[in-house]
C-alpha positions in Angstrom: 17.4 -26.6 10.5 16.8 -24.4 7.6 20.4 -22.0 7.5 20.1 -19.1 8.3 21.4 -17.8 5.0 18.7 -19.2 2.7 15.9 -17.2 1.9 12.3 -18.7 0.2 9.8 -16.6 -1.6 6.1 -17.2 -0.6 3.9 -16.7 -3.6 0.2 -16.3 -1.8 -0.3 -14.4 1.7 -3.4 -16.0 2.6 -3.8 -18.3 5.9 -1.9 -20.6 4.5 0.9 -18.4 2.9 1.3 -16.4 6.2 1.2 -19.6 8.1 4.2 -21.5 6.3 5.8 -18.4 6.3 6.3 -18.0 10.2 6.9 -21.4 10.1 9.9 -21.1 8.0 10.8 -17.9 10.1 10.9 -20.1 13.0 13.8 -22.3 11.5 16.3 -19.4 10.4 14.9 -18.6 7.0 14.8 -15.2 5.3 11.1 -14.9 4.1 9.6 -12.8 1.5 5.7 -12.9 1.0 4.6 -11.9 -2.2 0.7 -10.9 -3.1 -1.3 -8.0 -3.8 -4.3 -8.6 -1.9 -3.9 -5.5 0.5 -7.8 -5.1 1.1 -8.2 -9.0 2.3 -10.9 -10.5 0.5 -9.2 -13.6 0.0 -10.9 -16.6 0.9 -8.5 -16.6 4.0 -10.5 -14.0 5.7 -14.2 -14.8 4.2 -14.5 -18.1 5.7 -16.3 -19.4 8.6 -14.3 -19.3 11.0 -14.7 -22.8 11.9 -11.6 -25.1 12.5 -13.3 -28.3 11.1 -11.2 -31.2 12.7 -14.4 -33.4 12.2 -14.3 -33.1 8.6 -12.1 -35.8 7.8 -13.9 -37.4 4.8 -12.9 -36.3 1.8 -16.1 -34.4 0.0 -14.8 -37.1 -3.0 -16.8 -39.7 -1.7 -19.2 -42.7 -2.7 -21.5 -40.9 -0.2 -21.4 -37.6 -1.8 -22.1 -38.6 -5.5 -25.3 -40.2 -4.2 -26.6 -37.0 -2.6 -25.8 -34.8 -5.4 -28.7 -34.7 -7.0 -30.7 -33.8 -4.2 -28.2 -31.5 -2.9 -28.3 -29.2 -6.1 -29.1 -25.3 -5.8 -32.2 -26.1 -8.0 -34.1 -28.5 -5.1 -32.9 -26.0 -2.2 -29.4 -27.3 -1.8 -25.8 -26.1 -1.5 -24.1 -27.3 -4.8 -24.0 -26.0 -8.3 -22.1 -26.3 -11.2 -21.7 -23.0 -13.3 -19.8 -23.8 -16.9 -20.2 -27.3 -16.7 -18.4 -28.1 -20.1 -15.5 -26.0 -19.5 -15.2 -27.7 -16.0 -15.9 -31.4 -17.6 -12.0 -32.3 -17.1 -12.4 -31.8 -13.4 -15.4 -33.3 -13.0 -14.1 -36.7 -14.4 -11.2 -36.5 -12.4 -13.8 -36.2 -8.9 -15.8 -38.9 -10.4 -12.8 -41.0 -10.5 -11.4 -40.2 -6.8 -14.5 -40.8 -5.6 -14.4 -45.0 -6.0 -14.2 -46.4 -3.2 -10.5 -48.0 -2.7 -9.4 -43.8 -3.5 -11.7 -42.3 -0.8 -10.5 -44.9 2.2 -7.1 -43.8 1.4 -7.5 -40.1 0.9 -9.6 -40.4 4.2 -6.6 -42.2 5.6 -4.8 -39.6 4.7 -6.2 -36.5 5.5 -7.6 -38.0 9.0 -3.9 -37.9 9.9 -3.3 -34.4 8.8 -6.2 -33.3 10.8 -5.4 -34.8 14.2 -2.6 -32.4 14.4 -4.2 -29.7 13.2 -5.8 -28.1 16.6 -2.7 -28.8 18.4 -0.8 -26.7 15.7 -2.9 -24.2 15.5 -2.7 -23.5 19.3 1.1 -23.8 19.0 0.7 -21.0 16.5 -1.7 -18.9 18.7 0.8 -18.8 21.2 3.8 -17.9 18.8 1.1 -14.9 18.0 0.6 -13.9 21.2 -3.0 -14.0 20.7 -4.1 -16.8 22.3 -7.6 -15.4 22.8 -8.0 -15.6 18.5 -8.3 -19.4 19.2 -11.9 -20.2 20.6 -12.1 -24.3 21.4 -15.6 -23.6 22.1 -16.8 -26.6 19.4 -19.6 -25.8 17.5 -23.2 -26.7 16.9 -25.5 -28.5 14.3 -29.2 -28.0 14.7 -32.4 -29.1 12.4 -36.0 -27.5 12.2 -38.1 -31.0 12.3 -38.1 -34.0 14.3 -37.5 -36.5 10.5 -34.4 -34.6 9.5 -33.2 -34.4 13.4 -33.3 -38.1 13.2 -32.1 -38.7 10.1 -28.8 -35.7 10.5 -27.8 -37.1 13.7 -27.9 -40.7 12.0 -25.8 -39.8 9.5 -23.4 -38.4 11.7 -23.2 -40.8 13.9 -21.8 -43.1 10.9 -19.5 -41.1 10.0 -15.6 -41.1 10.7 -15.2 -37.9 12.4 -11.9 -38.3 13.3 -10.8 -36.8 17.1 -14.0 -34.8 17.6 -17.3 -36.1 19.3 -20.1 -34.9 19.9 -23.6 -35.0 22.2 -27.0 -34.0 21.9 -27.2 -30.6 22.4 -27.8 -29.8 26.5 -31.3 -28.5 26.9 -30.2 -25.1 27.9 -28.3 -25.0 24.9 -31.3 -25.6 22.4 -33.0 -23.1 24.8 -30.7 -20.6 24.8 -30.4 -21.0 20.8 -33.9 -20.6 20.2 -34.4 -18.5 22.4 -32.6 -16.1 19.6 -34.7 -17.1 16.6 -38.2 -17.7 16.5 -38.4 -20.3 13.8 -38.4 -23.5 16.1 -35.7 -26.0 16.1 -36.3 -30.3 17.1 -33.2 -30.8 17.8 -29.2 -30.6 17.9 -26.2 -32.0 18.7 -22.7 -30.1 20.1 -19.3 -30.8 19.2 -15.9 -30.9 21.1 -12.6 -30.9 19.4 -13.5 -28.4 16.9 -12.8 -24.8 17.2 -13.3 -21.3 15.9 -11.1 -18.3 15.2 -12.6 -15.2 17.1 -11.9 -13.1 13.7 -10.9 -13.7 10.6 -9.2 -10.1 10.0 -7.7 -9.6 13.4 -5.8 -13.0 12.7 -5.1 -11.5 9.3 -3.2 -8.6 11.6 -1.7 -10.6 13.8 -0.2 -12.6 11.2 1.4 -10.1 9.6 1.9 -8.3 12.6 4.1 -11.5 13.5 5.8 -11.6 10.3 7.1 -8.4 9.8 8.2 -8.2 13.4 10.7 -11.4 12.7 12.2 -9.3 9.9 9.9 -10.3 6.7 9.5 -8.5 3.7 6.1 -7.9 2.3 5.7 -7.2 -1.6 2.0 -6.6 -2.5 2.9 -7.1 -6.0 1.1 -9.9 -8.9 3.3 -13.1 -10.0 3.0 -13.2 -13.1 4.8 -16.4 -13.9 7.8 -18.4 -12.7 10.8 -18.4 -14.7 13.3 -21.1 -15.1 16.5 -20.4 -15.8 19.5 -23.4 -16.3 17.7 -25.0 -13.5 17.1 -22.0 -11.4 13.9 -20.8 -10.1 12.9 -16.8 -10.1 9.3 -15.4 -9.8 8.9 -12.6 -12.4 6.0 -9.7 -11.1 4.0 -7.1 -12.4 6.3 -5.0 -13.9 8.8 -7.2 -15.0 11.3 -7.3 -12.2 12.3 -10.9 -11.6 12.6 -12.0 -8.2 15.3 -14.4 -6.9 15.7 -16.5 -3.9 17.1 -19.7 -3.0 13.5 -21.3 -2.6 10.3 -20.8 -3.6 7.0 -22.4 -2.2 3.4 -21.6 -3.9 0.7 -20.8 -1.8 -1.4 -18.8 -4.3 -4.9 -21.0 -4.2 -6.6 -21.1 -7.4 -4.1 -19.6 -9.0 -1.5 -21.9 -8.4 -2.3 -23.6 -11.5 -1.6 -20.7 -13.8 1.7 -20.9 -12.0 3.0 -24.3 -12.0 1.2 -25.7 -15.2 3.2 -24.0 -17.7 6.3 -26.1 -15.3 4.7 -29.2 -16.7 3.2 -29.7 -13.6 0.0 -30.9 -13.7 -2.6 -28.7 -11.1 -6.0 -29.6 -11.8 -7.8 -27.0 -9.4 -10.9 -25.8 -9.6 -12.5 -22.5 -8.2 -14.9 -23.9 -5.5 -16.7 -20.5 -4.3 -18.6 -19.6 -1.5 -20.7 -17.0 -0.5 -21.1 -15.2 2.7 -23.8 -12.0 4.4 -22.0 -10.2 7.3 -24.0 -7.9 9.3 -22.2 -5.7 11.7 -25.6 -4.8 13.7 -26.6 -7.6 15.1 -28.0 -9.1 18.6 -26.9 -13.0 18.4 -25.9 -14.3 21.5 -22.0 -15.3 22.0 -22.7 -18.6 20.7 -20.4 -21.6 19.3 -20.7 -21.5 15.2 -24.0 -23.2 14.7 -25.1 -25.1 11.1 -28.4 -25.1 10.0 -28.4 -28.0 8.7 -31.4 -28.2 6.9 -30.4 -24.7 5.4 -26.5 -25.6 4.7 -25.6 -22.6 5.9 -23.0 -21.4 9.2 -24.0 -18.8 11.6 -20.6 -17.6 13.1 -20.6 -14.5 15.6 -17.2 -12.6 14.9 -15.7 -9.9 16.7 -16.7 -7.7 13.6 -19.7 -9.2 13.4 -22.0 -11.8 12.7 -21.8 -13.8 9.5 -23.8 -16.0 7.5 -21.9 -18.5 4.9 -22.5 -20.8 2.4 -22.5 -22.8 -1.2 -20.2 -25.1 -2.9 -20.3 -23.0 -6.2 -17.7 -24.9 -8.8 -16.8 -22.2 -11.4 -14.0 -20.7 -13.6 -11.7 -18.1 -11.6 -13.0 -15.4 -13.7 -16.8 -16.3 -13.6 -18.8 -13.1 -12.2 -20.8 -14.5 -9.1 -24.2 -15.4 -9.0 -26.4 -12.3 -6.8 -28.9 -15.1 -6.3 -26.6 -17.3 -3.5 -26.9 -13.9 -1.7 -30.6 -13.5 -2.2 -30.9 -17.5 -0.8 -28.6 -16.7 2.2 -30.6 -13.6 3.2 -33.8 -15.3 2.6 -32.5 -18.3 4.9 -31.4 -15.5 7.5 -35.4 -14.2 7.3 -37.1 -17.1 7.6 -35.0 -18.3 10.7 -35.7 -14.7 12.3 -31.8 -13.9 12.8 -31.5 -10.9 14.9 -29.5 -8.7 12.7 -30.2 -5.2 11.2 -29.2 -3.3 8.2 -27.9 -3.7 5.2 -25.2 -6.6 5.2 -21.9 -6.8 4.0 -21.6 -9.3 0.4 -19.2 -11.2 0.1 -17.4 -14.2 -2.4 -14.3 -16.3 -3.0 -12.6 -19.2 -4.5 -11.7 -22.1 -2.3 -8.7 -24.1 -4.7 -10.2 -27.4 -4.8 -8.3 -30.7 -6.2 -10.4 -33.4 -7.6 -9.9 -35.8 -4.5 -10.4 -33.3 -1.8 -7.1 -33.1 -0.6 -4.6 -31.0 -0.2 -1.3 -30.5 -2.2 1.7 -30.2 0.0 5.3 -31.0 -0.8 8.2 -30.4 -2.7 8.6 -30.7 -6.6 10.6 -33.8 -7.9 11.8 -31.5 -10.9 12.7 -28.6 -9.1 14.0 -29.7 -5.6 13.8 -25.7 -5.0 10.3 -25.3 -5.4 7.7 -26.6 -3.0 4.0 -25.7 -2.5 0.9 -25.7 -0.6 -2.7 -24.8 -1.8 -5.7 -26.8 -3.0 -7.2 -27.3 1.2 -10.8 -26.5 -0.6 -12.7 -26.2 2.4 -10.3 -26.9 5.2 -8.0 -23.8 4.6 -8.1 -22.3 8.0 -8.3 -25.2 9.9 -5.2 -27.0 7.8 -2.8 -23.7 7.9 -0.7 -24.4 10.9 -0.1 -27.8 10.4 0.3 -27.4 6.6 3.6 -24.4 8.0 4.5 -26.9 9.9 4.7 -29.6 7.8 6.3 -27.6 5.2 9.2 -26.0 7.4 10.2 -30.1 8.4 10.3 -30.8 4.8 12.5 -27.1 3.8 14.8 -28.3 6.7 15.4 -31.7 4.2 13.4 -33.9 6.7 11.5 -36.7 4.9 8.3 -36.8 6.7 5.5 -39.6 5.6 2.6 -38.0 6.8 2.8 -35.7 3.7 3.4 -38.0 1.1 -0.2 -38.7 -0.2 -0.4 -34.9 -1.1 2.2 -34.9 -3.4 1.1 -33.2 -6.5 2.9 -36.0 -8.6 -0.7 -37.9 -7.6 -2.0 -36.6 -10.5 0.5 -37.4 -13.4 3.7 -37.3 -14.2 5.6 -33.6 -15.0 5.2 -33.2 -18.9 
């Protein structure tokens, strides 16, 4: 067990921060979270919703690097590539993980990870005393002609998809879902084992609802940098004041790098946005999250409202976004006939994103105080349990294997 005396510093309140944090809470450590996002747009609370425990292939694949030509914003697709030479370090690093002997095992890999990752994340919703937040209702994929039916439901039928499976979707189902839109569907299929969380914000209370009530500290203050001093950790702020504790663990996504780099620990993240429209008046039926696959784009009906996400946008941090993703998604929304009015909500954020797709979790071989977890890219909600639980076994000195191919070593040696 962690004693009850030491206390860890959380740099990054996000899912994943707040996550690890009650984790650590659980095992008799003092826990200090430390970020200024007070108004929650971090990529935390823009998401999906979905927990995607089918998405155990690593986006670093042969597979991918086929389709990315025809996946490109310019023919209608998901992907683009804004400052393509400044992000030319990172690319070759992708190209590289994405041979075919480094995708088995980063599948390998993250497959484990995931198969634990709906049973921790129902461990956690009871700890919250929410267990209503966690909706194991699956979720749908549907396609607007009979060819790319046939050829979706192929494709997913080869693919690992770890302890999900899935059906055709039930003929009431299809009904029922176009009976909300009036541009017509062929065809779907429904998954079980995959979940959604009822609202990304009213987690975001609930979290730190849980957190303070177990005697946490909340500083909504920027890290600037962390300082070593004669082997000794401390996380200096905004103005100045240098923080101390007897651990610290990074949890800041995409800026995580600006963090550890200047350690001599190599972080090569990248800022992998997405986009999202959220319209508060709405009439979509209370329906699983559906993808339009044809569209790449989520439906997801939140408390709040309803919400339409997508885009795999790699960019600098500080790169303004791109109003025409928005003008796409609303578009896409139009010519599907969504039943929303208004004007909706915009929305953008950075997912951290590693070059192989997978996560870093662990604990730093220079600086046996300082451990981390960020760079989940896509699977940031539905890895955030697991991940605080994972880290809280390896604070409490437990070796534990299943962690060991996200070791941020992976990617070169401290400088």
């Amino acid at each position: 067990m962690t004693p009850a005396s030491d206390s860890v510093l959380v740099v990054g309140a996000g899912v994943v921060g707040h996550a690890c944090a009650l984790a650590l809470q659980q095992r008799g450590a003092r826990v200090t979270l430390v970020d200024p996002d007070r108004a929650r747009i971090a990529p935390s609370w823009g998401n999906a919703g979905h927990i995607a425990t089918e998405q155990t292939e690593p986006l670093a694949s042969p597979a991918m690097l086929r389709s990315a030509l025809r996946r490109h914003v310019a023919f209608g697709g998901p992907l683009d590539i804004r400052n393509p030479i400044a992000l030319a370090p990172w690319i070759a690093r992708y190209l590289r993980a994405c041979t075919p002997s480094t995708f088995k095992a980063g599948q390998a890999a993250l497959r484990g990870l995931l198969a634990d990752a709906l049973p921790a994340w129902r461990r956690l919703a009871t700890r919250l005393e929410v267990p209503q937040l966690l909706r194991e209702t699956g979720h749908w994929v549907c396609w607007e002609s009979a060819a790319t039916a046939a050829r979706g439901e192929r494709a997913w039928r080869a693919t690992d998809i770890g302890t999900t499976r899935f059906d055709a979707l039930a003929t009431e189902h299809l009904a029922r879902l176009q009976g909300a839109i009036p541009a017509p569907l062929a065809g779907g299929i429904a998954f079980e084992g995959t979940a959604q969380i009822a609202d990304p914000l009213q987690l975001a209370e609930a979290l730190s609802g849980a957190f303070e009530h177990a005697g946490g500290e909340r500083r909504h203050e920027t890290v600037e940098a962390l300082v070593e001093e004669g082997g000794h950790l401390r996380v200096r702020i905004g103005n100045g004041d240098l923080l101390d504790a007897d651990r610290v663990l990074v949890c800041a996504g995409v800026r995580s790098r600006d963090l550890l780099e200047p350690l001599g620990i190599r972080t090569p993240l990248v800022a992998e946005r997405g986009y999202h429209l959220q319209w508060s008046d709405h009439d979509w039926p209370d329906l699983p999250p559906v993808v339009f696959e044809d569209r790449s784009m989520i439906v997801t009906r939140f408390s709040g409202g309803l919400r339409a996400a997508g885009f795999v946008e790699y960019a600098r941090r500080d790169t303004p976004p791109d109003p025409r993703k928005w003008q796409r998604l609303a578009h896409h929304v139009e010519q599907l006939g969504l039943p929303v009015r208004g004007e909706p909500s915009l929305w953008y954020g950075a997912r951290p994103t590693l070059p192989d797709y997978l996560p870093a979790i662990g604990r730093s071989r220079r600086f046996p105080a300082l451990h981390y977890a960020f760079g989940h890219q896509h699977l940031g909600l539905t890895l955030a349990a697991v991940t605080g639980e994972r880290i809280a076994a390896l604070l409490d000195g437990r070796s534990d294997a299943s962690v060991a191919a996200f070791a941020i070593e992976r990617f070169g040696r401290h400088r």
